[in-house]
C-alpha positions in Angstrom: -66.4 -58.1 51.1 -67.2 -60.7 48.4 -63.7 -61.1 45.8 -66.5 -61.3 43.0 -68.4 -58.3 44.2 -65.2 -56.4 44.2 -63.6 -57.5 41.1 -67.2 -56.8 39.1 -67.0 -53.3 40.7 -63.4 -52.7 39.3 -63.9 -54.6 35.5 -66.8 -51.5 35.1 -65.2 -48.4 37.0 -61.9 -49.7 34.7 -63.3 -49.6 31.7 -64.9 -46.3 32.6 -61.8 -44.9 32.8 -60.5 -46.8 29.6 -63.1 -45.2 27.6 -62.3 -41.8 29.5 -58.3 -42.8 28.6 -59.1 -43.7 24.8 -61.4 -40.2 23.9 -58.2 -38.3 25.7 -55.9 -40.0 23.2 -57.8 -40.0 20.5 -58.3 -36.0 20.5 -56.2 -34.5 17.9 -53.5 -32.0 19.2 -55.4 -29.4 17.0 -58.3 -29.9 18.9 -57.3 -30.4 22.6 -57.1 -26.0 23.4 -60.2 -24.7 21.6 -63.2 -23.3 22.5 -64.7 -26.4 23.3 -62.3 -26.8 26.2 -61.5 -30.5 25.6 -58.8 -30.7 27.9 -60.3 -28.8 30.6 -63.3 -31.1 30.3 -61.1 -34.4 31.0 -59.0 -32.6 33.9 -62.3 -31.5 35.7 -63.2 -35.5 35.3 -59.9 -36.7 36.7 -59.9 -34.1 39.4 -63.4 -35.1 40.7 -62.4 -38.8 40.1 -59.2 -38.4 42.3 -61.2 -36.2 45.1 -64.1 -39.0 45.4 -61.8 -41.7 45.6 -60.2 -39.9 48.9 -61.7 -41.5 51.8 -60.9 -38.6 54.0 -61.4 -35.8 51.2 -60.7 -33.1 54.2 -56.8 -35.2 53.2 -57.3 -34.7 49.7 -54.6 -32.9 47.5 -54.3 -33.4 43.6 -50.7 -34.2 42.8 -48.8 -31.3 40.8 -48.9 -30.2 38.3 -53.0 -29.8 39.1 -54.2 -27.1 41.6 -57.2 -26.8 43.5 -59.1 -24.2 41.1 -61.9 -27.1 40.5 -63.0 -26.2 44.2 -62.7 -22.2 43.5 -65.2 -22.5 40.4 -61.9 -21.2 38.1 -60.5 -22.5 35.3 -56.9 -23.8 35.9 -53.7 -20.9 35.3 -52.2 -23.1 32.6 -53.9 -25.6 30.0 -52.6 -29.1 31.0 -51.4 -31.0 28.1 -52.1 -34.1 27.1 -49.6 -35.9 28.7 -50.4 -34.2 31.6 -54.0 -35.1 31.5 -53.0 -39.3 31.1 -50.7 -39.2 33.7 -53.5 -37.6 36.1 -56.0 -40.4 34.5 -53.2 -43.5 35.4 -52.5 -42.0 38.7 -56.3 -41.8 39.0 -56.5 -45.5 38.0 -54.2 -46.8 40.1 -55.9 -45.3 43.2 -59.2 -46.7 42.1 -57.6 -50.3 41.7 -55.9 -50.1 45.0 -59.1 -48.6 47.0 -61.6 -51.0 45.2 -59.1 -54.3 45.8 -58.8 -53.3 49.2 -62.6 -52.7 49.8 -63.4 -54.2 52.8 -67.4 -54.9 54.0 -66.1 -52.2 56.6 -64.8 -49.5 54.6 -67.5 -50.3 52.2 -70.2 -49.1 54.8 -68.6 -46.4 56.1 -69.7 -42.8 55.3 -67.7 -40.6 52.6 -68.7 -37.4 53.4 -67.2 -33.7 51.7 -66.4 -31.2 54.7 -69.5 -29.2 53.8 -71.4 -32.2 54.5 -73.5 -31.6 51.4 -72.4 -34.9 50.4 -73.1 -38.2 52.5 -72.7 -41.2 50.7 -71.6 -44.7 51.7 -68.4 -45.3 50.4 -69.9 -48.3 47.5 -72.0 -45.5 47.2 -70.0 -42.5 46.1 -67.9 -45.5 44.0 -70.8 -45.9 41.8 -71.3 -42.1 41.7 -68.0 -41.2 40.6 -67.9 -44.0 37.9 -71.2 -42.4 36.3 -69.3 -39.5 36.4 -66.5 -40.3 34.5 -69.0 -42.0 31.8 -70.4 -39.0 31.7 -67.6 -37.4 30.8 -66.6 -39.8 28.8 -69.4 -39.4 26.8 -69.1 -35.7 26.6 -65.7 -36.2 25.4 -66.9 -38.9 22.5 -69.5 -35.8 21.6 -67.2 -33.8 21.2 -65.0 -36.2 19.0 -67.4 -36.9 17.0 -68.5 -33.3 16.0 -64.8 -32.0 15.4 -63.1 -35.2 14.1 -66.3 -37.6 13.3 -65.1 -40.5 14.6 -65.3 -42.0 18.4 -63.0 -44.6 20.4 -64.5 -47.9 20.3 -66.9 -49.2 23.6 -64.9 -50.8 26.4 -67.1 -53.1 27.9 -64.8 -54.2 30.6 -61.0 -53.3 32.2 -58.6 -55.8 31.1 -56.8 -54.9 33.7 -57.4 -56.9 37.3 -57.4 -56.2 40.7 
């Protein structure tokens, strides 16, 4: 797999989660457990970020605190602080640094597939999946900002981390 190709793919899916990282941070404490859910909505991100980015997700466990009520349509037992919730996102990170810096033209056309089989993508495929999910969310999250606190992190228009 092309170094350029690879490092392209990570400078976007980074900042993705950058922008994901900066509307966490930016939330007020006041406004992370309301009806809105603001929290909830950035775990449900990081949760389907760190299942997608499993290339066996059959293997695929969240790390604790986190439990697996995003697959039992529940909301989680607790409310995971905020802390919580940007140790998920650089745990999250990291995995998606290592997976992309590692991509080979092999793994790249292999098949990520849930165990349902409801969901068959090629691995560069489900990549750019899950990074327009976590803008998504991202976005959500800015929404929300900007209606409760009116003001919004700043665009990240690419990771300044590398690979």
């Amino acid at each position: 797999m092309e170094q350029n190709f690879r490092e392209s793919l990570w400078k976007q899916f980074g900042a993705s989660i950058d922008m994901l990282e900066n509307a966490v941070k930016m939330c007020p404490t006041a406004h992370w457990d309301t009806e809105t859910k603001f929290w909830y909505n950035a775990y449900h991100c990081l949760f389907f970020l760190d299942y997608y980015l499993t290339l066996e997700p059959k293997d695929f466990a969240p790390p604790p605190p986190f439990s697996f009520s995003e697959f039992e349509d529940r909301m989680p037992e607790l409310t995971y602080s905020k802390d919580e919730v940007l140790s998920y996102l650089n745990f999250c990170r990291e995995k998606c640094r290592k997976l992309i810096s590692g991509l080979t033209d092999e793994i790249a056309r292999s098949n990520w597939e849930n165990e349902s089989k409801t969901m068959v993508y090629p691995v560069v495929e489900i990549l750019l999946y899950n990074m327009r999910h976590v803008q998504h969310h991202a976005a959500q999250l800015n929404l929300l900002l900007r209606q409760e606190i009116d003001n919004t992190p700043d665009w990240v228009f690419r990771s300044q981390t590398y690979l």
